[in-house]
Structures are given as C-alpha cells and as structure tokens.
MARVOMI-353768 format. One line per 3 residues: number of its first residue (from 1); their letters; for each residue x, y, z of N, C-alpha, C, O. Coordinates in steps of 0.02 Angstrom, whole numbers, plus 50000, padded with zeros to 5 digits. Example, Ala and Ser with C-alpha at 12.3 -4.5 7.8 and 13.67 -1.06 7.14 Angstrom:
! residues 2
1> AS> 50660:49716:50390:50615:49775:50390:50660:49835:50390:50712:49834:50423  50642:49888:50354:50684:49947:50357:50645:50002:50394:50670:50057:50402
END
This chain:
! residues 319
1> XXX> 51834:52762:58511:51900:52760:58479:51894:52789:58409:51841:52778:58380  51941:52824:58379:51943:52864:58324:51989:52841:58286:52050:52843:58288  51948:52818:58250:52008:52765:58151:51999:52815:58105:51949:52850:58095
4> XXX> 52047:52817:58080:52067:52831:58001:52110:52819:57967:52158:52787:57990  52110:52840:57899:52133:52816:57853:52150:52878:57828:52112:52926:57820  52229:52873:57813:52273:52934:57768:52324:52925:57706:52381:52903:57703
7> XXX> 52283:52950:57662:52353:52928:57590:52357:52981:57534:52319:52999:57489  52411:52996:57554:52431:53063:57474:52477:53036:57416:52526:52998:57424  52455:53059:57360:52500:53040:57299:52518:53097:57259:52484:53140:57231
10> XXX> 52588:53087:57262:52639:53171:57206:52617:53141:57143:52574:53098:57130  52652:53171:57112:52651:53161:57036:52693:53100:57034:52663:53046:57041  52746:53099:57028:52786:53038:57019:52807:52992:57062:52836:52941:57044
13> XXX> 52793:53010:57135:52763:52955:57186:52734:52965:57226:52698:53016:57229  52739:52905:57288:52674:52894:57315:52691:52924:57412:52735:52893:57442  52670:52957:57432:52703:52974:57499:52614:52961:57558:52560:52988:57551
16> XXX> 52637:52910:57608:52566:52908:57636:52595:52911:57707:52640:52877:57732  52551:52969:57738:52547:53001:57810:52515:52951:57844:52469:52919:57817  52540:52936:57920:52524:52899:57974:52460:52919:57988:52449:52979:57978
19> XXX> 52396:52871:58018:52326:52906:58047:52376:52912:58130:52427:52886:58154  52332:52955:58147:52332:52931:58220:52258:52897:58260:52202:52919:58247  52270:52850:58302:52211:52835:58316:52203:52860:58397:52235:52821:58432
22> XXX> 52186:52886:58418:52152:52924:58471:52092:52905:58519:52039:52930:58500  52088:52861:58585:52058:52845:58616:51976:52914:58656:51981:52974:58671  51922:52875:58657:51875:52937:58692:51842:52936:58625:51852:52908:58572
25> XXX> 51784:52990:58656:51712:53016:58620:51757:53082:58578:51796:53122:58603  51735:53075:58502:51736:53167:58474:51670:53181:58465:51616:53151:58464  51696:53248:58459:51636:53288:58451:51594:53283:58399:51606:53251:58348
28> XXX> 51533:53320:58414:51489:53288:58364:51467:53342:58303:51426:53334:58257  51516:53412:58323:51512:53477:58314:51520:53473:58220:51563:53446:58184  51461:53510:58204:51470:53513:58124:51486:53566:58095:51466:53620:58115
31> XXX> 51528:53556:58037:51574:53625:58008:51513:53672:57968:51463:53646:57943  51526:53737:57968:51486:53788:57946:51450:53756:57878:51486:53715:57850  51400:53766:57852:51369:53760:57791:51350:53830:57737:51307:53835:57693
34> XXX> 51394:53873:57757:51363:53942:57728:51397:53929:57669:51364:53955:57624  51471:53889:57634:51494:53890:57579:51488:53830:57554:51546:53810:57555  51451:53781:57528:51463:53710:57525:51389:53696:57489:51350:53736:57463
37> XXX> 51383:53608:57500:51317:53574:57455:51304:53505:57495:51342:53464:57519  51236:53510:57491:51211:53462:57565:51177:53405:57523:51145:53422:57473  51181:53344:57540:51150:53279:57512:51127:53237:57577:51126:53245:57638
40> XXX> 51109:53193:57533:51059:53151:57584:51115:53101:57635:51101:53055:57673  51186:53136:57616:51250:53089:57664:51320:53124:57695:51365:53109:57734  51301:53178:57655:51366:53221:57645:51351:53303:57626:51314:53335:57589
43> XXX> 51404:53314:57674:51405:53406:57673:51487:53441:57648:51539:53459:57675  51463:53436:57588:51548:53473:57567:51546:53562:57547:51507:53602:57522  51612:53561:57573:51636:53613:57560:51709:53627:57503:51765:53607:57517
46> XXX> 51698:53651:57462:51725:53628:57407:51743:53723:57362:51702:53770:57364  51815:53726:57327:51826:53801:57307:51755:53835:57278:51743:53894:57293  51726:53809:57251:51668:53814:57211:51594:53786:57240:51592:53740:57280
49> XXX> 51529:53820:57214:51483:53787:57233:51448:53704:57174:51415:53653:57182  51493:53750:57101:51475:53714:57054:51524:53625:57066:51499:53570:57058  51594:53640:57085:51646:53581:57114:51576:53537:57171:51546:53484:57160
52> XXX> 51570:53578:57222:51562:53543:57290:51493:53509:57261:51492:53451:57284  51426:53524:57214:51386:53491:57201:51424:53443:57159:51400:53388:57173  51469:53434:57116:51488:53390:57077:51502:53318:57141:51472:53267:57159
55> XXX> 51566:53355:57159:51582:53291:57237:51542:53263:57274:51546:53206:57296  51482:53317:57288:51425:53280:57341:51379:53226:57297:51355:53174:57319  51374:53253:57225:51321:53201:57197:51353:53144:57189:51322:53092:57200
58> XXX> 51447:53141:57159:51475:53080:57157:51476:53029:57212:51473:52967:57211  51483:53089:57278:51500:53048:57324:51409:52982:57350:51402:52924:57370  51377:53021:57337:51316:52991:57343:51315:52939:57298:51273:52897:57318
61> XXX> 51342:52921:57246:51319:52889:57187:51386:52824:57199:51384:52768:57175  51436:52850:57239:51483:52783:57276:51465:52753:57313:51474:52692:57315  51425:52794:57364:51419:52754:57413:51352:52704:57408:51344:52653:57441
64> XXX> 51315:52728:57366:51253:52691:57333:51285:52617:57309:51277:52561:57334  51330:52639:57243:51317:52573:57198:51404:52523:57232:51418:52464:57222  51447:52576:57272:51494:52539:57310:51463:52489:57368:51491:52436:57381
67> XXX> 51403:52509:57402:51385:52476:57465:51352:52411:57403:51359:52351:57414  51326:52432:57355:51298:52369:57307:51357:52308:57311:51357:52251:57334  51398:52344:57282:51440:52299:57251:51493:52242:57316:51516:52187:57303
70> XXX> 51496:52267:57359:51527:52245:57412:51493:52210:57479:51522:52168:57512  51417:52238:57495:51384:52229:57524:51330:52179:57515:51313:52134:57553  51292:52204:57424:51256:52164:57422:51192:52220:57422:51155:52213:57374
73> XXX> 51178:52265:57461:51137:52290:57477:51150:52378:57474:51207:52397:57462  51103:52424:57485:51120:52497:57462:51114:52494:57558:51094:52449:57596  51138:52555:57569:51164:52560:57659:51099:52624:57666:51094:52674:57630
76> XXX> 51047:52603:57727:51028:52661:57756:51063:52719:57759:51124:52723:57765  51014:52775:57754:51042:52855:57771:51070:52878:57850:51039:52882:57903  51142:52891:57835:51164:52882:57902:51123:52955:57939:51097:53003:57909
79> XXX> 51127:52945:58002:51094:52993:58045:51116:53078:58049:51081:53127:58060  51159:53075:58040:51217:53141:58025:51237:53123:57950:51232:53066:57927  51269:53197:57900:51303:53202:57848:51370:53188:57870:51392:53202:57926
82> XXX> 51418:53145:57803:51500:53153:57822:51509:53236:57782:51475:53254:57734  51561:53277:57815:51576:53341:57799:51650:53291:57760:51685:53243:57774  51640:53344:57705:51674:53335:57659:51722:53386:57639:51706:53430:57600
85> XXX> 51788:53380:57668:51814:53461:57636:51872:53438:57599:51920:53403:57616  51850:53479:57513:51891:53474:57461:51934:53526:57460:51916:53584:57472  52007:53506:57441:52047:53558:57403:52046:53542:57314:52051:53482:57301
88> XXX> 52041:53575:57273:52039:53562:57214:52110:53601:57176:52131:53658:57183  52130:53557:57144:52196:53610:57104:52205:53553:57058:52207:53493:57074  52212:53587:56979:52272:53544:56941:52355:53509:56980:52383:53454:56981
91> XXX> 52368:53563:57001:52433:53542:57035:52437:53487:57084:52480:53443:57089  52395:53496:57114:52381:53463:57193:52394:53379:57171:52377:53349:57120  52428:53358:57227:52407:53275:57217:52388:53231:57224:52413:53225:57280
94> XXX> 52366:53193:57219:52300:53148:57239:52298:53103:57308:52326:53049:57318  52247:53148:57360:52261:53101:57433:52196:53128:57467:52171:53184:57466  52180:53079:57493:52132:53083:57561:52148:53065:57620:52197:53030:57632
97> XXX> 52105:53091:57667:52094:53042:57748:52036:53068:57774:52010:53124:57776  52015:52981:57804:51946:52982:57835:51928:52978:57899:51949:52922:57914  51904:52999:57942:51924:52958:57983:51856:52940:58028:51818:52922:57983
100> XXX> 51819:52934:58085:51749:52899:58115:51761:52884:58191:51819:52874:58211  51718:52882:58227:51726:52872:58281:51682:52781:58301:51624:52769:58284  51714:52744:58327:51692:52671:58360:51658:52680:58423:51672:52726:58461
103> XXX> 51609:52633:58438:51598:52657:58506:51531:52615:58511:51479:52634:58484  51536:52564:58544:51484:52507:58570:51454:52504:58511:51397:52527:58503  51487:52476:58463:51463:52445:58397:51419:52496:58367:51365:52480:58342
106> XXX> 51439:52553:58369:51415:52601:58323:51458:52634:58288:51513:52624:58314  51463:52674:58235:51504:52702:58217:51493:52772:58177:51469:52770:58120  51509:52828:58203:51490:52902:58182:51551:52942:58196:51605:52920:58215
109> XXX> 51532:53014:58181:51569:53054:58162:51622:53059:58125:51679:53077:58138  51594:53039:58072:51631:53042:57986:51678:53118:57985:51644:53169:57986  51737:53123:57983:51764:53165:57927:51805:53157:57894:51857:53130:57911
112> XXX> 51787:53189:57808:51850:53175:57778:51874:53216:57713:51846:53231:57661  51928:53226:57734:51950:53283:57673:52001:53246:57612:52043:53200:57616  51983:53278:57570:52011:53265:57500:52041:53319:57457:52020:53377:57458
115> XXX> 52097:53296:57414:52139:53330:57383:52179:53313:57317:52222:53269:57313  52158:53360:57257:52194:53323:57196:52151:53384:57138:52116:53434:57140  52178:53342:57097:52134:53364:57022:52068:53349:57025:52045:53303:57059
118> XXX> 52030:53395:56982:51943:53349:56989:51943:53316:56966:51900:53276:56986  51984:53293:56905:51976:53216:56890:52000:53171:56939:51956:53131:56955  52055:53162:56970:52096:53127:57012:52024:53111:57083:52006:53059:57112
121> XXX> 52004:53178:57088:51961:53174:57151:51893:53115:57134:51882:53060:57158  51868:53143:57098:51821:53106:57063:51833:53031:57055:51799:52993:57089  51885:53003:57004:51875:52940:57001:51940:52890:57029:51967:52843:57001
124> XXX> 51951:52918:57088:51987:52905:57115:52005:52921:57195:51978:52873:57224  52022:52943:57223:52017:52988:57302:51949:52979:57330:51945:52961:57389  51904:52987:57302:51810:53001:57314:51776:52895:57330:51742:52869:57375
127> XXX> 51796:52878:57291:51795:52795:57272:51807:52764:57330:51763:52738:57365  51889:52768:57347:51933:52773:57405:51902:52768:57467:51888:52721:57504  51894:52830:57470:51874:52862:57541:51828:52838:57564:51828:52815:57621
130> XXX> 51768:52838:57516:51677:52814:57516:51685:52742:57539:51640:52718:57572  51751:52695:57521:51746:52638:57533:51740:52618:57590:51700:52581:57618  51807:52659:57612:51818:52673:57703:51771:52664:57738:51766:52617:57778
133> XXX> 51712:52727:57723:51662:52743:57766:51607:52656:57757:51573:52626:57798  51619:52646:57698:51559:52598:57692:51587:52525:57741:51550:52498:57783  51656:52502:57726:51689:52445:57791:51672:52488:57857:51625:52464:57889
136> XXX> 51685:52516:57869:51694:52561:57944:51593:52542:57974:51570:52528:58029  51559:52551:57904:51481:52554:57946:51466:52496:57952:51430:52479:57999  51498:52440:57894:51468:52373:57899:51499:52325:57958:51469:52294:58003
139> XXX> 51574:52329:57942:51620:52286:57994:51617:52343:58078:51637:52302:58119  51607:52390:58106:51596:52402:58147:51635:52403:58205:51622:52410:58265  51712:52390:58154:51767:52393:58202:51836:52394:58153:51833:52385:58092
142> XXX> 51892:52405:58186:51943:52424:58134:51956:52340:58089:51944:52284:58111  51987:52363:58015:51995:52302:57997:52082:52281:57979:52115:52328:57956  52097:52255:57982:52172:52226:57971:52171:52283:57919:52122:52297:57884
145> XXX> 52250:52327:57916:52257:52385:57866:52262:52360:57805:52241:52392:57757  52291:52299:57799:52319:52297:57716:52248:52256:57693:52255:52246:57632  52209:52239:57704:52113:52224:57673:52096:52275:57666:52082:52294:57609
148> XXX> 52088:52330:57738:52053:52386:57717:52061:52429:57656:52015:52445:57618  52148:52452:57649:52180:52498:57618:52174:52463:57538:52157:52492:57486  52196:52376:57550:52191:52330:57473:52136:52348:57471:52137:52404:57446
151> XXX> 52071:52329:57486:51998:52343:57445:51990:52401:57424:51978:52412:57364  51995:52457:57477:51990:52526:57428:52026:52542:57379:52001:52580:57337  52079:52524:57372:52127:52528:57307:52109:52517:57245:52118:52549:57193
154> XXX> 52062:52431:57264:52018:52426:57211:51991:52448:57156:51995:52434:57096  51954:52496:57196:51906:52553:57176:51944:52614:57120:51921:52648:57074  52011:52606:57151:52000:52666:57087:52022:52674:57029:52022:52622:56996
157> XXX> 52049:52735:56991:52052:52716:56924:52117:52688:56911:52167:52679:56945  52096:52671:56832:52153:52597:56819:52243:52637:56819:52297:52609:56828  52231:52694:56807:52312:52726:56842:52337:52726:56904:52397:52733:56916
160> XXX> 52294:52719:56948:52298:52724:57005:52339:52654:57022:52391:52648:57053  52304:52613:56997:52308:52542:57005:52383:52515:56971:52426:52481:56998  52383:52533:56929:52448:52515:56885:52488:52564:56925:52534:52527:56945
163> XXX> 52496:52606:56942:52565:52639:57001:52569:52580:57028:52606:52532:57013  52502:52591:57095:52524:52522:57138:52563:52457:57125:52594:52432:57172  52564:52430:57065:52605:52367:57043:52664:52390:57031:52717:52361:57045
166> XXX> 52658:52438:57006:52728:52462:56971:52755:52475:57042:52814:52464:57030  52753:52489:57100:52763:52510:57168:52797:52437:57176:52857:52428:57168  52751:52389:57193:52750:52308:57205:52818:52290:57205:52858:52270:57247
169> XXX> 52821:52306:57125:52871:52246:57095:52936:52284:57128:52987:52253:57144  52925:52364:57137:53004:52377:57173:53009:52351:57237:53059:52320:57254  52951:52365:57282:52966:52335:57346:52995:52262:57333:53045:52245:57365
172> XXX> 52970:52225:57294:52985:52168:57295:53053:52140:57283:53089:52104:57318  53061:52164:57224:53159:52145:57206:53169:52208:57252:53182:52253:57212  53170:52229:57303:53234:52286:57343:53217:52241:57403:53225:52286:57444
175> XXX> 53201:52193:57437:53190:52174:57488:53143:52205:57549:53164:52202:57607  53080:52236:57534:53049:52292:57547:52985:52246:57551:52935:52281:57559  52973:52194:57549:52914:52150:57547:52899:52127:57616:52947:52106:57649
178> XXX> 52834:52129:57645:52816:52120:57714:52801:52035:57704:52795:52016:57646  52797:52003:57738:52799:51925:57740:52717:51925:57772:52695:51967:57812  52678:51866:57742:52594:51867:57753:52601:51866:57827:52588:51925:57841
181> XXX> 52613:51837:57881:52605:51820:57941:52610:51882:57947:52557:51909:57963  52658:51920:57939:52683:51990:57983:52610:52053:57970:52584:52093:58009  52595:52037:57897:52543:52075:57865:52492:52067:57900:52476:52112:57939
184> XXX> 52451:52005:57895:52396:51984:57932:52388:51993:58000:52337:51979:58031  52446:52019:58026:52443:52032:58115:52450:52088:58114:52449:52107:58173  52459:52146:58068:52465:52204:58074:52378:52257:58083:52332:52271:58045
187> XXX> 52393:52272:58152:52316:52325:58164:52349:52407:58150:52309:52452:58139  52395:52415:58152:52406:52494:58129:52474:52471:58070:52506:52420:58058  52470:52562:58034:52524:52551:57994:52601:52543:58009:52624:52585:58048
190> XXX> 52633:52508:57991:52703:52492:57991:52760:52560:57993:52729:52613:58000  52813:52566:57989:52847:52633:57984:52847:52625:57904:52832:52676:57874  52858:52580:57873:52890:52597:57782:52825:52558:57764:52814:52498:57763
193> XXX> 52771:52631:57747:52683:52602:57747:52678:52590:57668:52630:52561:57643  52725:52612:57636:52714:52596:57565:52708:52525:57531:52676:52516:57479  52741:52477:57565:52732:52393:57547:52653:52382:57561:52610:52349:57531
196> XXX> 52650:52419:57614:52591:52392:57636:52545:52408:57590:52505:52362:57585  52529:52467:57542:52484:52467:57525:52487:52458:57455:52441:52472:57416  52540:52438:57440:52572:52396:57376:52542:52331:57376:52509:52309:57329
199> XXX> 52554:52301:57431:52526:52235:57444:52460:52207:57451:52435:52157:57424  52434:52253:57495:52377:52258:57507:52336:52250:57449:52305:52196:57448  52327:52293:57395:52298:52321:57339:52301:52266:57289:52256:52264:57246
202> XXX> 52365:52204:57290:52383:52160:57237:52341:52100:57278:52299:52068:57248  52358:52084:57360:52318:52033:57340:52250:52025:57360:52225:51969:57362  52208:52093:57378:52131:52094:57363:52126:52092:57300:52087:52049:57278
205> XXX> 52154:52124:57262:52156:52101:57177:52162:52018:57160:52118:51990:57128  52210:51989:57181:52191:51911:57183:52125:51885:57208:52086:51848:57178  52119:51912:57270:52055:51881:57299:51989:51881:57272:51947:51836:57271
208> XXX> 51988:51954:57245:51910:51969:57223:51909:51943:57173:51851:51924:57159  51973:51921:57106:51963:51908:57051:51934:51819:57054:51910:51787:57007  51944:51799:57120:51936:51740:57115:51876:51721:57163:51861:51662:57165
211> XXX> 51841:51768:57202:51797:51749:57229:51753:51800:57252:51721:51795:57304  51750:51856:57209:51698:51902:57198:51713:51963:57267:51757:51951:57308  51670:52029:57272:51679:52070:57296:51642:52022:57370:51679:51998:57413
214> XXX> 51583:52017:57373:51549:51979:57412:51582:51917:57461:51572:51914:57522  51613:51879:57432:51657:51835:57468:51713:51863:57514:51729:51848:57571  51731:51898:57479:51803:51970:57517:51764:51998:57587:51792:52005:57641
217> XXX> 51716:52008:57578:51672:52028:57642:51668:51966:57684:51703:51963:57735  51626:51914:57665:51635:51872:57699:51691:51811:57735:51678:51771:57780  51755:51823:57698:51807:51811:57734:51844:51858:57783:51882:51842:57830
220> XXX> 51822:51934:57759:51861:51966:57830:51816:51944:57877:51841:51920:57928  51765:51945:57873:51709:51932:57941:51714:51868:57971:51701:51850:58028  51729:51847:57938:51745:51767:57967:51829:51770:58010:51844:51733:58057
223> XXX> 51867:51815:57984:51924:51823:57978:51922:51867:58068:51944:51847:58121  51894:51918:58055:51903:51957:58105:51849:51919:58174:51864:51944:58228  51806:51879:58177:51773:51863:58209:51812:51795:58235:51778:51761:58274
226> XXX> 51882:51768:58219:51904:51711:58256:51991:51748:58256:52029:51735:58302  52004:51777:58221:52078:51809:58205:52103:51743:58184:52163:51740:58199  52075:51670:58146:52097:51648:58110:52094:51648:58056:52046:51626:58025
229> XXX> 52170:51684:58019:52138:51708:57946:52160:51641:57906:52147:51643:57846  52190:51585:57928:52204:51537:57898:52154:51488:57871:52146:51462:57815  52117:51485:57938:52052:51455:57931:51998:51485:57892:51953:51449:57871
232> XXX> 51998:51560:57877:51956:51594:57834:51978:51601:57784:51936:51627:57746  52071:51582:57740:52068:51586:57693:52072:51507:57667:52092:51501:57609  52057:51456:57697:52046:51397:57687:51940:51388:57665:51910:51368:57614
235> XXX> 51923:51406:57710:51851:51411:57688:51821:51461:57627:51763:51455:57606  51858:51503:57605:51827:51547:57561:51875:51543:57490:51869:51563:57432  51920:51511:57526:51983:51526:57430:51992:51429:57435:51973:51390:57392
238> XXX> 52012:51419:57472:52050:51320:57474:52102:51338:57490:52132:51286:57501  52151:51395:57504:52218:51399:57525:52225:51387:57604:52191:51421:57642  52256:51355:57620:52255:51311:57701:52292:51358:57746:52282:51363:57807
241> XXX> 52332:51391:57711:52365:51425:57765:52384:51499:57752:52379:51510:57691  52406:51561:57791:52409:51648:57774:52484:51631:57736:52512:51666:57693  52506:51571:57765:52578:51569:57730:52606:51527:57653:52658:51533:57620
244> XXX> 52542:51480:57645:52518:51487:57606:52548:51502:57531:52588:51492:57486  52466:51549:57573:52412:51615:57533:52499:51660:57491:52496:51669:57431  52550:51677:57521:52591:51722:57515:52639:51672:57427:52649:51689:57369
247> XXX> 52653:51621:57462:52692:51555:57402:52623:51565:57351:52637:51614:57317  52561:51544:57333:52515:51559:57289:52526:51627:57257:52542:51632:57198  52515:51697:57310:52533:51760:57284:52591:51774:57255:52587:51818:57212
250> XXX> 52646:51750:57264:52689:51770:57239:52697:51757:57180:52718:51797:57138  52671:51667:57166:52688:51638:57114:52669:51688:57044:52703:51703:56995  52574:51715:57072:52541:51742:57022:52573:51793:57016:52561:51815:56960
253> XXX> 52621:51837:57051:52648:51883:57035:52695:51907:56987:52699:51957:56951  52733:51854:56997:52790:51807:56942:52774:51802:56892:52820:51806:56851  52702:51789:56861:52658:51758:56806:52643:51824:56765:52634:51820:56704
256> XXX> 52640:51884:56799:52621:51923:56768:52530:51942:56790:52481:51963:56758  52539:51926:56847:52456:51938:56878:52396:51927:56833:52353:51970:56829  52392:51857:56789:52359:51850:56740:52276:51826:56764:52264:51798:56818
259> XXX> 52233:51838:56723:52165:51835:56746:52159:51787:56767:52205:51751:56748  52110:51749:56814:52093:51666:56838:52075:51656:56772:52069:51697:56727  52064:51576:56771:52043:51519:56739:51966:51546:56722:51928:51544:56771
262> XXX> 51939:51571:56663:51876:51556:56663:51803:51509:56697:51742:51515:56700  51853:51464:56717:51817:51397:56766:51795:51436:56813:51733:51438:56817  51831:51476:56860:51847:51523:56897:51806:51571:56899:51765:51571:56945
265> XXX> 51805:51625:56849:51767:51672:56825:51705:51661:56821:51665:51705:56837  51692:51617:56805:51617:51602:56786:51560:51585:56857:51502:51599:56872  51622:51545:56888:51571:51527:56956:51572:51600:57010:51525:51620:57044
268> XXX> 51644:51632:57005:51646:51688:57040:51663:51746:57031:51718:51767:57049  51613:51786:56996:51635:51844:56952:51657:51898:56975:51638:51924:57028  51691:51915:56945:51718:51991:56999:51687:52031:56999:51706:52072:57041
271> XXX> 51646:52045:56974:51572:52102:57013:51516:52065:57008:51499:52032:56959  51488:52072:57060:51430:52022:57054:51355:52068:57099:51315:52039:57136  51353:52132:57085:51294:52165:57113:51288:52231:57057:51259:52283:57075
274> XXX> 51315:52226:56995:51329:52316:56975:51369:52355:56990:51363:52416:56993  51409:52326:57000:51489:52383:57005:51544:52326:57017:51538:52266:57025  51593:52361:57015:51674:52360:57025:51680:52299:57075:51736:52282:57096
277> XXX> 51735:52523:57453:51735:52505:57460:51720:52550:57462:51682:52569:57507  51485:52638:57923:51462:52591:57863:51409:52538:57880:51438:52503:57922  51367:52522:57874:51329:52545:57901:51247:52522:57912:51206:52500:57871
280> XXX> 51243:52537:57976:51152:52534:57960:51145:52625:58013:51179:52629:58063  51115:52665:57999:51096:52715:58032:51107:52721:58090:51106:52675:58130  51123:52805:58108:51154:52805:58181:51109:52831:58220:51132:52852:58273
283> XXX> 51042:52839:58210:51005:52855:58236:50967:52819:58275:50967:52762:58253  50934:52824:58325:50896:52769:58366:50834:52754:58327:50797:52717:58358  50814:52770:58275:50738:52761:58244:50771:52745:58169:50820:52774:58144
286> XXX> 50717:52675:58132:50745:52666:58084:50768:52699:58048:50781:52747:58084  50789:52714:57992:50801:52753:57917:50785:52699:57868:50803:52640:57873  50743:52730:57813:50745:52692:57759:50814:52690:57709:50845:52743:57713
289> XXX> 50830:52663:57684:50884:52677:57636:50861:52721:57581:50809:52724:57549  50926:52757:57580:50935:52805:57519:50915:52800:57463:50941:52747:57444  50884:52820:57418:50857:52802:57344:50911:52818:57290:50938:52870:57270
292> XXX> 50916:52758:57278:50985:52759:57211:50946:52855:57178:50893:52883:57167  51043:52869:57177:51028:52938:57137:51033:52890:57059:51047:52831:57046  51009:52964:57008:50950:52955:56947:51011:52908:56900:50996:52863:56860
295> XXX> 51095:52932:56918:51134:52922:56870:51122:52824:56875:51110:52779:56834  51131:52830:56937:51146:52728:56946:51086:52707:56940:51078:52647:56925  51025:52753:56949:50941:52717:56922:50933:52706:56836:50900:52662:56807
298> XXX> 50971:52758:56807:50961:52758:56731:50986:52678:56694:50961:52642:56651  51063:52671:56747:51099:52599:56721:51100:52563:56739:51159:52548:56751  51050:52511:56759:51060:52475:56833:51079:52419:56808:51089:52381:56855
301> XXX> 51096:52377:56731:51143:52335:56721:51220:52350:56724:51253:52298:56717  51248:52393:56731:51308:52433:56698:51336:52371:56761:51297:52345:56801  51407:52356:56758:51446:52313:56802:51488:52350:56828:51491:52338:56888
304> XXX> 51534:52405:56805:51573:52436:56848:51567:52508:56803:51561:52520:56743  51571:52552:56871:51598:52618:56849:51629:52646:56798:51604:52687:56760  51689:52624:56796:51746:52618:56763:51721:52584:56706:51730:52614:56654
307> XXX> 51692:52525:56702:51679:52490:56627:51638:52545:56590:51635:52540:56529  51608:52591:56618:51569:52637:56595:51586:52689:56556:51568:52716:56503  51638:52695:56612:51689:52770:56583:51737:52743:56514:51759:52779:56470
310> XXX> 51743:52682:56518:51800:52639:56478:51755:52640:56400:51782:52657:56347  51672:52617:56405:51639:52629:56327:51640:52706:56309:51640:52725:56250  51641:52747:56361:51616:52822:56337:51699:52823:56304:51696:52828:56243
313> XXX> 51786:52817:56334:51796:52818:56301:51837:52792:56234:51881:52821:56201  51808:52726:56227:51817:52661:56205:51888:52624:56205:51914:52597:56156  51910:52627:56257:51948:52542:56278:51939:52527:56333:51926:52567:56378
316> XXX> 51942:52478:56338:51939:52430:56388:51931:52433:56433:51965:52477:56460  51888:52397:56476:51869:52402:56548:51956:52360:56593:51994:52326:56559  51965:52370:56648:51998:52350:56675:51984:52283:56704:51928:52258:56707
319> X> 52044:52253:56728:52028:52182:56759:51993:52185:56805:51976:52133:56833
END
C-alpha cells in the first residue's frame, strides 16, 4: 500500500492537495543520477549542483538529529536512497509530498519532492517531509492524519507555525473546527483538509509541551496498537477521555496557548534528546546506523535547531 503526505503553501495562504493512497507493490525503479548529489540516504536532484548538495547534507542532518529527538535513537541507513526532487524559486511556495510504500511491516520506496524558497525549503518543507519518512520507518503503518501532519508541523520554522494558529483561530470562530472524536477516527484527509492541519499542529503542540517529543511516540503506539486513544491519552497525559482531551484544548486555546506550569516543564521537557518528525533498514542484512554528519557532531548539546538559528540571530528560541 502506498501513503503519502501532500502540503503546499502561497504566500498569503495555505492550499493542501489530497494524497492518494493506492493499493499493490511500486516500483523500485530509481530516477537518473547524472544531475543531482548522493548521501548516505538521499539522492536529489535539485536546479543546481551547489542547491542539491546543500538539501542532501540538510536532509541528512534531519533525519539524524530528528530520529534523535523523537525516537530517542539515530535510524539505521535505509537500504535504498529517498530521491529527492527540488524545485527552487524565490517565487515558489512552500510545499512538499512524500510518499513510501507499506508492505508486511516493511516500509520502502521513498519519494519525495519539494518546493519553495531555499530558505523556506531548508528550514521548513525539508524538516517536514524528513519527519514523515522517519514515523513511516518507525510506526510501520499509516498514522491517524492529524498526529502525523501535527508532529511534522512541529518541526518547522516559527513562521510556519504562527500561520498555522493564525489559521486555527479562523477555523475556529467560522465554525470550521473538526470535533476530537471525528479527528481521532480520521485515517485519510477530510474534504476541507485545512482544520485538519490547523488542528493537528496546535494540539501536538499541547502534547509535546507537556510530555516531551518521546512520550508523543509512545502514546501513538499505544494509541494505534488498541485504537483506544482514550485510554492512551489517559495513560500518558491524565486526560480520561479524546473528548476530553478537546474541553482541555480548547480551554488552552482561549488562554492564549500559554507555556505549561514549570512543574510540568521540568519533569517533561520539550526536547529531551538534542533537538526540537522510518525505520530500521530495508535490507535483509544488518546496517549500522549512519554517523551523525560533522554539523550535529560539532553541537551535540545544542536542544533544537531552531534555538540555534535563533542565537546566530539573536532572539529567541521558540516554544
């Protein structure tokens, strides 16, 4: 079975294309390498050779300190490269889709193309996407859309993020708000996919702030392994019920989405491995894991990406 994940952003809004998901084996057929830049995960093809090494080293350096931060652990070298095909333009606006093939608990044939500014691509679209691939290798099966789509949202930069709310609050006063039950039962996207990933994005933002990137993993898994998400958001948050979970979310929404309680913070920090969203190898013979590239070896206290980019250029790291 063939999942993916599709989302484009204009300039002044947000427009996101349906995946299709497509039953059967794809092919395993790999795109030409005569114009592009090859890493130890990824084969892009990109306007430039100087662009496509930029993308391939980032993309290596997400999926490194992203599988950290979410996993716990850096992810074996998958057996095949994901082909990576960039469009690059100032103009262009910021969107990807990924997509992989399922198949007796394995999961291969990565592709995924990207589109935007190089900044936009970079710390944002690239983040995204990498996340995808990294749920897709670990969970090993599709995950409820608005977790998947909320966690990668996560990831990117703090404009990105502030649309999304600013998105929120319209769905919300226009009557455009999906109700938790309806959310939590949703395996593909809805027709009006924009709540969804409005929503999505706000309350993995609740979740992680209150019980780390690590716990978020371990409640979908718990989550997806009984399809009681009530019971999994009772064991990992104390909220008893998905319906709840929605009366709590809202409240904080109301509040002005203000940080937890230090009490809070302290026992469950919101990054808790070196960063800030598959896999163990698709090959029949081990793989060792990938060796952190030099950038994430140089900093290996740094906490998030972004807090990084935020000292170089001095304000503030994001929530």
């Amino acid at each position: 079975m063939r999942i993916g994940c599709t989302w484009w952003r204009g300039w002044a809004s947000v427009a996101v294309a349906v995946v299709a998901v497509v039953g059967g084996m794809a092919s395993s057929a790999r795109p030409a390498e005569a114009a592009g830049y090859r890493t130890a995960n990824f084969l892009v093809d990109a306007p430039t050779e100087a662009l496509a090494r930029k993308i391939g080293d980032a993309a290596e350096q997400y999926r490194h300190t992203l599988a950290l931060e979410w996993l716990g652990a850096p992810l074996p070298r998958w057996s095949r490269p994901c082909p990576i095909k960039a469009q690059v333009a100032p103009h262009l606006g910021a969107g990807g889709a990924t997509s992989f093939v399922f198949d007796r608990g394995e999961v291969f044939n990565w592709t995924m193309t990207i589109q935007g500014s190089e900044e936009r691509i970079l710390d944002s679209v690239l983040p995204h996407e990498v996340t995808h691939t990294i749920f897709a290798t670990h969970f090993r099966r599709p995950l409820p859309r608005w977790a998947d789509e909320g966690a990668c949202t996560t990831v990117e930069h703090p404009v990105e993020r502030a649309r999304q709310h600013r998105l929120l609050i319209e769905f919300l006063t226009t009557q455009r708000g999906i109700a938790f039950p309806d959310m939590f039962a949703m395996r593909e996207y809805p027709a009006d996919v924009l709540p969804l990933y409005a929503q999505g994005s706000s309350l993995a933002r609740y979740l992680i702030d209150r019980g780390g990137r690590h716990t978020y993993v371990a409640f979908l898994t718990d989550g997806l392994a009984s399809d009681d998400w009530s019971t999994a958001l009772q064991r990992h948050y104390g909220v008893p019920s998905v319906a709840q979970m929605q009366s709590v979310w809202l409240d904080w929404v109301k509040q002005g989405c203000p940080a937890p309680p230090a009490t809070i913070a302290a026992v469950a920090p919101a990054t808790q491995s070196g960063w800030s969203p598959t896999t163990r190898g698709q090959s029949p013979d081990p793989v060792a894991a990938a060796p952190a590239p030099a950038a994430i070896a140089a900093t290996p206290r740094r906490t998030s990406i972004y807090a990084m980019q935020a000292r170089r250029t001095g304000t503030d790291p994001p929530p």
